[in-house]
Structures are given as structure tokens and as C-alpha cells.
N, C-alpha and C positions, 0 to 999 in steps of 0.2 A: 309880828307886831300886831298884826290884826285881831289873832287870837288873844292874845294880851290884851287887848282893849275890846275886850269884849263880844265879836263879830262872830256872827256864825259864817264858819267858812267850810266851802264844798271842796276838793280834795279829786277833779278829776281823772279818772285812767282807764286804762280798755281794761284791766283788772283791778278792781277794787281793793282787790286783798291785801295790795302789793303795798297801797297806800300807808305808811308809818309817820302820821302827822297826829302825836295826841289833842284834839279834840276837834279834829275836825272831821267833814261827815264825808267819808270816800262817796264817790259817785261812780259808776259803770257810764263809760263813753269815750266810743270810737268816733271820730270827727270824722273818718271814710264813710258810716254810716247814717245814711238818712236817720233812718228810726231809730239809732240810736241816740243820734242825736235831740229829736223827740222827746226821747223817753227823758234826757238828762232833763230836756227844758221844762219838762212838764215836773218833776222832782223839784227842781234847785228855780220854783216861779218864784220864789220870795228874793231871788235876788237883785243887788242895788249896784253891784259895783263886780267887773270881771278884770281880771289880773292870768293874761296867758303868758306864762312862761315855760311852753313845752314847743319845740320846734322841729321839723327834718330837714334833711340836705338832703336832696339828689343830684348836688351838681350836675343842673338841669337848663339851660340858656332859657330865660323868661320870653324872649324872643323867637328861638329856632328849636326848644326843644317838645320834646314829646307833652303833649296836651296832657296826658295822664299823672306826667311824672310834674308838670308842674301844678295840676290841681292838686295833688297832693301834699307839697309843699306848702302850698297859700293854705 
């Protein structure tokens, strides 16, 4: 719908290529990485409005479990 109405929309993934949304502008970016992370914000600074809808599970206890596996999560 966004695209519909007009909005330029970025199209996040750790592979860009992989992105199949006509007209929207894939972006390269890993959220494990710092700099990559960087690089998206420094590309996609015009943006107004963020829409995340990509998630993992490591059924991981936010409480008791491994610090790694739940940064990665969050």
C-alpha cells in the first residue's frame, strides 16, 4: 500500500538481490552488523517512517539464556 501511494520504500536484506518487491529500492543490511548497519542508515537518511517486519527465534529464555542468542533475537 505504501508503494501505491506513492512512498519511496527501502526493501531491507543481507542480500539485496533476493529482494522481489517492484519498486522498491532493496537495501544490503545485516542487523548482526555494526557497519553494515551504517552503511543502510547512511543510504536510506531520507527516511520518515520504519516498518520491521523480519524476526528470529532462537527459543532463547530473555531471562536465563545465552546473551548472544538473545541479542540476536532483539
Amino acid at each position: 500500500q505504501l508503494l501505491e501511494r506513492g512512498a519511496k520504500v527501502y526493501a531491507a536484506a543481507r542480500r539485496p538481490e533476493s529482494v522481489d518487491l517492484p519498486g522498491a529500492v532493496p537495501l544490503r543490511l545485516d542487523v548482526t552488523d555494526e557497519e553494515s548497519i551504517r552503511a543502510a542508515a547512511r543510504t536510506a537518511s531520507d527516511t520518515t517512517l520504519l516498518v520491521n517486519n523480519a524476526g528470529i527465534s532462537t527459543a532463547t529464555s530473555l531471562l536465563t539464556g545465552d546473551l548472544g542468542a538473545v541479542r540476536l533475537e532483539m
